[in-house]
N, C-alpha and C positions, 0 to 999 in steps of 0.2 A: 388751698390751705395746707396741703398734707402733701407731700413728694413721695417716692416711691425708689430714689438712691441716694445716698448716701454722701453728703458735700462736704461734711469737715475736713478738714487737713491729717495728718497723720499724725500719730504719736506714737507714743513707745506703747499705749493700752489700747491700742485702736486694734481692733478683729477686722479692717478693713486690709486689703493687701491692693499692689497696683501689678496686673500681668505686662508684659512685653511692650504691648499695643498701648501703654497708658491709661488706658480705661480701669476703672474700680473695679472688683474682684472680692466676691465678700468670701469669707470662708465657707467650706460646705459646715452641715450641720453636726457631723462626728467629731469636727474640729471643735465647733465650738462645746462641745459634749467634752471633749477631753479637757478642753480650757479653766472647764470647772472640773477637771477630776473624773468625771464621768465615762460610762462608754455606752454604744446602742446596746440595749437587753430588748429593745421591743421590736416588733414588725412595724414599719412602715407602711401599711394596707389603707391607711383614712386620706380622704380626699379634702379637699377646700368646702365641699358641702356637707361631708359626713361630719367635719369640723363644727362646722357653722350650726347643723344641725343639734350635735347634742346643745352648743350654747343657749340656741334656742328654747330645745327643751325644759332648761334651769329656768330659762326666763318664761315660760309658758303663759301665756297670758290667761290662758281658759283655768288653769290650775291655780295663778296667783288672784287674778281679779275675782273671779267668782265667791270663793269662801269668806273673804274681807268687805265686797261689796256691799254688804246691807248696815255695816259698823259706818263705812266712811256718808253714806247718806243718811243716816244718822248725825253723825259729826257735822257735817257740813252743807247737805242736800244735792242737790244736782252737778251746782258750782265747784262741790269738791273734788268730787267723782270725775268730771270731764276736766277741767282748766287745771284740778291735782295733777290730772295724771299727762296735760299736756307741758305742765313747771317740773315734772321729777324728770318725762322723759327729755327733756334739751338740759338738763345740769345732767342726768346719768348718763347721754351723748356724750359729752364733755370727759365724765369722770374715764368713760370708756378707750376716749380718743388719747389719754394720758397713759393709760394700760396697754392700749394698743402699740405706742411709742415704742416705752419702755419691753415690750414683749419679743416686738420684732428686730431689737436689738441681741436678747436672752431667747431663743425659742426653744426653751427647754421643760420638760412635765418637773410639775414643780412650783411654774410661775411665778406666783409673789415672791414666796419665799428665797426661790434662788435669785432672781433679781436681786434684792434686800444685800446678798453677800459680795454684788458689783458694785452695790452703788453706796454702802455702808463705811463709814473707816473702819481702817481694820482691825485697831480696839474694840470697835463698836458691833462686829459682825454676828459674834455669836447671839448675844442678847435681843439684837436687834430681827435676825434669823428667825429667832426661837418665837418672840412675841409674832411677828409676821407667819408663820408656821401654823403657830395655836390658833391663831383668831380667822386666819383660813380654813383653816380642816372646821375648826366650830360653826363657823358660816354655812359651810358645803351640810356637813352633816346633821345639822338644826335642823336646815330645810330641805331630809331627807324628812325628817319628821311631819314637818310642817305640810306637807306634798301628800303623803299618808295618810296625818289624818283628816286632812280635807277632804279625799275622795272617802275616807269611813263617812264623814259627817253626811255626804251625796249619797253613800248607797243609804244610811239611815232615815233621810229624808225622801229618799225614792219608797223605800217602804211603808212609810209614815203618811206620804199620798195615795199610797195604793190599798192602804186600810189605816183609818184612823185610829182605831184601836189597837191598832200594835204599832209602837215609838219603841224602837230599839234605845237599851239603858245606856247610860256614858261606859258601862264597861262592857257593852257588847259591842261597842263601836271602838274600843281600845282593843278588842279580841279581833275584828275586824281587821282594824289596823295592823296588829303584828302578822294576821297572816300575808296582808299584801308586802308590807317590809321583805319577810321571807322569802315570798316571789321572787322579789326585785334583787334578790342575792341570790337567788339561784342563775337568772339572767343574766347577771353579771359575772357569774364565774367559768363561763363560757367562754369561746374565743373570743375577743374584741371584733374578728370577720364578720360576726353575726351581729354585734352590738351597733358595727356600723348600720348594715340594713336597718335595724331595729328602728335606729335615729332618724334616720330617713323616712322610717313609715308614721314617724311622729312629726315631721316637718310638713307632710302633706295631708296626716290627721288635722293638727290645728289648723292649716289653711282653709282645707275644704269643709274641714267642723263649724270653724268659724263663722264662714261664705254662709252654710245654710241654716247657721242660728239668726244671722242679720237676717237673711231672707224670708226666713218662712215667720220669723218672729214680726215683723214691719207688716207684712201682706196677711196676716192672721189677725193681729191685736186689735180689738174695735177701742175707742174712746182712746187712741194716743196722744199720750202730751203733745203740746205744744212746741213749739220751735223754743217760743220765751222761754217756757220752764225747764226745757233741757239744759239752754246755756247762763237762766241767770236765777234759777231757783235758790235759794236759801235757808236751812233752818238747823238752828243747833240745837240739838237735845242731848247734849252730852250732860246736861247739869250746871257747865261751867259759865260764867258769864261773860266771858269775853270771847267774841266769835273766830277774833283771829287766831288765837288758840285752838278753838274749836276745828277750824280751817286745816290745818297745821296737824292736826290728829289723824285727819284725815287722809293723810298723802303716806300712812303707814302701807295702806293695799297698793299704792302705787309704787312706793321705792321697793316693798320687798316681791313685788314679781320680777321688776327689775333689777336682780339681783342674781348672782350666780352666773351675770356672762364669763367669765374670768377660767371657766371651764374648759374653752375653748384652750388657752395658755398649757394648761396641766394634760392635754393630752398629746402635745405637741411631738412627744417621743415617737408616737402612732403616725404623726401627719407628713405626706408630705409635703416638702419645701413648706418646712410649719414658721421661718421667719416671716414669709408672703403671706400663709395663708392662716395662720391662727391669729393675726392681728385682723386678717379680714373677718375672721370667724366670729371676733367679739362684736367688732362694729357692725356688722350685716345682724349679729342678733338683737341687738340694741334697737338699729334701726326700725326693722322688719317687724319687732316687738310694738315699737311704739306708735307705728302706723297700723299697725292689723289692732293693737288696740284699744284704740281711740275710735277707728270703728265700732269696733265691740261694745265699749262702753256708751256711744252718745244712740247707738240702736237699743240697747236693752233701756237707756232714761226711757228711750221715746215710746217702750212699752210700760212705762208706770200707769197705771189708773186711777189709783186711790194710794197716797204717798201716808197718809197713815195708819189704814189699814194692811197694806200688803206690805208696810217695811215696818213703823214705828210699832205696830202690836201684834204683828202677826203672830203665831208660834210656832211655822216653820222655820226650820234653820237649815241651813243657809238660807235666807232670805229670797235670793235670788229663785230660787224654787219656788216661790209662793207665785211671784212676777208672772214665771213661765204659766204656773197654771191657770192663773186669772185670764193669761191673754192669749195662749192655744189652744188650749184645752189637755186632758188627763194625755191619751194617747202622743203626740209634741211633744208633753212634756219630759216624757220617758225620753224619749229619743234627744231629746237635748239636753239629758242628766248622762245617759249613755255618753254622747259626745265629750261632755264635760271630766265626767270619770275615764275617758277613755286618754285623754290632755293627762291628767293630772296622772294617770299609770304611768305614760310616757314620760311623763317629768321627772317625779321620783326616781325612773328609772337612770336613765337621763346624769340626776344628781348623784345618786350610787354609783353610778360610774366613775362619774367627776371626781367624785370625794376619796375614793377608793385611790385615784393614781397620786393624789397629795399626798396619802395615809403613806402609802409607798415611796412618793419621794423623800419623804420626813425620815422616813424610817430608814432609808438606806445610808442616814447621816447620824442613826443614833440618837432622834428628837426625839421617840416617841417611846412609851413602854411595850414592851415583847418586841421590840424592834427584830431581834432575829427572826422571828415569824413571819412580823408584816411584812419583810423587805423582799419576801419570796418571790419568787415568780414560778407558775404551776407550769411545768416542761412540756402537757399536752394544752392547757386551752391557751400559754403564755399570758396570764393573765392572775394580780397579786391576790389570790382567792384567799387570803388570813386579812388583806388588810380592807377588801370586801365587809366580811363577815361581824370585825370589828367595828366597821361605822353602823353598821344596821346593828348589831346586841345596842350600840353607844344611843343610837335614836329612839328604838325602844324602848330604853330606860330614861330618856327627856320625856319623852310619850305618855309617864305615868304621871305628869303633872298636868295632861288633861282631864285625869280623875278625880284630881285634889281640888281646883281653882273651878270658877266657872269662867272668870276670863285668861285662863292657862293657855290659849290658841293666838290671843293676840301677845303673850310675854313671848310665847316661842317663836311666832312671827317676829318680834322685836330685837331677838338675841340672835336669829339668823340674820338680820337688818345688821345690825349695830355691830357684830365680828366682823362680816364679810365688809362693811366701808371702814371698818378700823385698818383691816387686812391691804385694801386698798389705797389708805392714808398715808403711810409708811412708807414703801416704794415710791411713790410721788413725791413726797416731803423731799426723798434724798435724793432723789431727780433734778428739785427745784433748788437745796444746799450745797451740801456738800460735796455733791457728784456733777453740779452745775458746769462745771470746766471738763472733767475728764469724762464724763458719757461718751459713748462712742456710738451714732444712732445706725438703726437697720434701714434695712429697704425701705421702710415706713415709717414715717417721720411728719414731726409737725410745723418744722419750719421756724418759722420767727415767729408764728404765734405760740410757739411751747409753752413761753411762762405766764403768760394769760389765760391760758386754759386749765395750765396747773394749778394755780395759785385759785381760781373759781373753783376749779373742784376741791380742793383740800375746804373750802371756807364751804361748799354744799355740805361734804363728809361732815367736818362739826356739825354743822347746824340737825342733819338729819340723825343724830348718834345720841345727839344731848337730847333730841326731843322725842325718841320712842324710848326712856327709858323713863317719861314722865306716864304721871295718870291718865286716863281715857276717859273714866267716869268719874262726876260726883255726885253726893259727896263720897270721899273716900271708905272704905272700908276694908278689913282682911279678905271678903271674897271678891272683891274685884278689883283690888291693887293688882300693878304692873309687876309684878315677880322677874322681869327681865335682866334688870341687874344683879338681882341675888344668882341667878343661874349664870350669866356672864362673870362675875365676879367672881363665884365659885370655882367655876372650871378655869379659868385664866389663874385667880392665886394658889389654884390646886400647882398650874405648868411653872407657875413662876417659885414654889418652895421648889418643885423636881426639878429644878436647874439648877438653884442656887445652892443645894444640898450634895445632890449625886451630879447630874447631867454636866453641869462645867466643867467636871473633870476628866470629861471626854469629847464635849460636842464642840468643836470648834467652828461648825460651819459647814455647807456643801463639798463633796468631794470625797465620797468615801468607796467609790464603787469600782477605783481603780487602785485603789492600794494593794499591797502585796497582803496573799492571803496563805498561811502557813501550812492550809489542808491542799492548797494546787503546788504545793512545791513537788517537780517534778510533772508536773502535767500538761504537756507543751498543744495549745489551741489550734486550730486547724491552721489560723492564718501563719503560727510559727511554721508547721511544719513542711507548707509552700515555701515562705521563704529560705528554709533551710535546702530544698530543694531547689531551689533559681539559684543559693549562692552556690550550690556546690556543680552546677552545670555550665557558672560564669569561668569558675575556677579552671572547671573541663579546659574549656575554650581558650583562655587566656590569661595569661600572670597580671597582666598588668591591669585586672580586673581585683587584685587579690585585697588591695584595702575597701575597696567599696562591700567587697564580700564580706571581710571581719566585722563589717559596721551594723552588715545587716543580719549575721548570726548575732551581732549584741543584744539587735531590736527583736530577733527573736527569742533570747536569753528574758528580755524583760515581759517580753509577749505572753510569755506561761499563767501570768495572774490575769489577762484580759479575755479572759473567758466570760460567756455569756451563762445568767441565772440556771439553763437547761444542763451545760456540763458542771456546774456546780452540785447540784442535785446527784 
């Protein structure tokens, strides 16, 4: 279904080249860095797995399934839970293998949004830029929140088993919360050489976390459901009376764990040979995701005991925490909240990473406010430690609507959902319109099935965007309406007045990190000042060297502004 070079014909927009020998020849990746304007500022130190790993991470299955689990059985009962999460995962395949197209064509940090400026017209670009930019960074950075406070809600509920008399209040679990936020900025402002490790020790967390929550969960739990009730149980108690709604509610825990592959894309400036390997990055997290958990989930149905006691009235929260206790006992269940909380560190972490290199690619275009700040890059850890800093204050402050609402957990879930497939929608759309003829695809490519895959996922993205911004409970009321669109609609019409006011009259799009900059005039970069030595040793040797030499003192004349973030500093 998917090829791996490159078969269109040529054109005047094509990044494909053909060497001597007739064979294809894609350009290296500084090329296509400079194509949009750009130059490398970052180290190339991430692998195809360090890639693949953070993607994973965003997608965590221990992080996203768990804290949403006891809502969608609820909503839908057993059926939702397992055949939800096997319908989101083959449309999020789909939406991913769209992504992945379009990436390995662009493999630049940035992702959607620099895509968006290729495949846009070119009236259309900045707008279209800007809306793809916002609802990216809002996606990443929601569910930096969302990751957060999930593991508070796990250490609260870990304490809450361990003495029932002390239930940590909603605002010591937001005190919670902001201190692991912090953590996850302090880790982050570190080399990326270390963040790779890090990513990697959360790749083989979740796998082996995962391994021995099936196992020791399955071989522990006495009175296990049945086969029937895992896969065809049923029960809505959401209030509402129509089940297929009810159903439909329930596929929130599933789309938004799988969510946040697209991270893979935005660190591409880190990776190498990131047109090969960050398309693999997303699809391997996708995949990987949605096989480890589907096991996950049809082993934890098969520990329910009592589906109304231990889900529908319990009053531990997260739910899943009750599950564990009834059917390991106290001792188990620490160690498989550890496990849990240990996923969801990693993810958060994971996401602040992700989020931080959008903040920076946005920034270096003038998208975003305190853009001179964000766009830094810190000359010892090489890594954008303002624009860090800024997604965690920005999560934080989403964070205090965990205190106000009682259903604030599922709107923040929903507005990280409903940004990141809007973010999504956009670059596919103009994949599948207007850029239909002149795309030019990478190494990874989808063939003759492109617009069939497109056109399904753009019609999943609706579907799934319209319906978590609907209610979950009824009947409705102020503390348990869906507040997702007030916070989407907020921050999106906040970026869309700071465009149409100030921002237009600077941002026109990608491309800002090779312009001439008026504090290096005079500052010739190391690469100039080789060249200037090779021409002046051609000259040594031979006259008839002497225009090839003027050409390359020129390129050294313009080389003085392509200095890297460290000699800017």
């Amino acid at each position: 279904m998917v090829d791996m070079d490159r078969t269109s014909s040529r054109s005047t927009n094509e990044i494909q080249e053909v060497n001597e020998s007739g064979t294809p020849k894609f350009q290296t990746e500084a090329e296509i860095l400079a194509s949009f304007g750009y130059k490398q500022e970052m180290n190339k130190t991430m692998s195809t797995i360090s890639n693949f790993s953070i993607a994973f991470g965003c997608c965590s299955i221990l992080s996203g399934l768990t804290p949403l689990w006891g809502d969608a059985m609820v909503a839908g009962g057993s059926i939702a839970v397992v055949w939800g999460w096997v319908l989101v995962s083959v449309f999020t395949f789909g939406v991913g293998l769209s992504l992945a197209e379009i990436c390995s064509a662009y493999p630049i940090t940035g992702g959607l949004y620099i895509w968006v400026s290729k495949l846009a017209p070119p009236e259309w670009v900045p707008i279209m830029c800007w809306l793809t930019g916002w609802c990216n960074w809002l996606g990443l950075t929601v569910a930096i929140t969302s990751a957060d406070l999930g593991l508070a809600q796990f250490i609260a509920s870990l304490i809450n088993i361990s003495d029932s008399n002390e239930s940590p209040s909603i605002y010591w679990q937001y005190g919670i919360f902001v201190v692991i936020a912090v953590v996850h900025g302090i880790i982050n402002s570190v080399s990326v050489r270390y963040n790779g490790f890090f990513n990697q020790a959360s790749l083989y967390w979740h796998l082996v976390g995962t391994l021995m929550i099936v196992i020791v969960g399955l071989v522990l739990t006495p009175n296990k459901a049945s086969g029937e009730w895992v896969f065809t149980f049923f029960q809505n108690d959401t209030g509402f009376s129509a089940s297929g709604y009810a159903f439909l509610i329930g596929l929130l825990q599933s789309q938004y764990t799988l969510s946040g592959f697209d991270s893979a894309a935005h660190m591409s400036d880190e990776t190498r040979d990131a047109g090969r390997s960050a398309p693999r990055g997303i699809l391997y997290a996708i995949g990987t995701s949605a096989i480890v958990g589907f096991i996950f989930l049809v082993s934890v149905n098969f520990c329910v005991q009592d589906f109304q006691r231990q889900i529908v009235d319990t009053e531990i929260y997260p739910t899943m925490t009750q599950v564990f206790l009834d059917g390991v006992g106290y001792k188990w269940t620490v160690v498989f909240t550890t496990i849990v909380m240990g996923a969801m560190f990693f993810s958060g972490s994971a996401l602040t990473l992700g989020s931080s290199r959008m903040v920076y690619a946005f920034a270096r275009d003038g998208a975003m406010p305190f853009s001179h700040y964000l766009k830094q890059i810190h000359p010892k850890s090489q890594t954008p430690i303002y624009a860090v800093w800024f997604n965690v204050t920005f999560a934080m402050v989403v964070g205090l609507l965990y205190i106000i609402n009682e259903t604030a957990f599922n709107a923040i879930v929903s507005v990280n959902t409903i940004a990141s497939s809007l973010a999504y929608f956009i670059p596919i759309a103009l994949r599948l319109t207007v850029a239909r003829k002149t795309f030019v695809r990478g190494p990874f490519h989808l063939g003759p099935f492109s617009d069939i895959i497109n056109v399904t996922s753009l019609c999943w993205i609706l579907l799934t965007s319209a319906l978590f911004v609907c209610p979950t409970e009824y009947p409705v009321t102020p503390d348990n309406m869906n507040y997702a669109i007030v916070v989407f609609s907020g921050v999106m019409g906040a970026s869309v007045l700071y465009y149409r006011f100030r921002a237009r009259k600077w941002f026109h799009g990608p491309g800002k990190s090779m312009e001439a900059d008026s504090q290096l005039e005079g500052v010739p970069s190391e690469a100039s000042l080789e060249k200037k030595e090779m021409a002046a040793n051609t000259n040594a040797h031979s006259d008839s060297f002497s225009q090839a030499s003027g050409s390359d003192n020129e390129a050294s004349k313009n080389e003085k502004y392509q200095v890297n973030q460290v000699e800017r500093a």
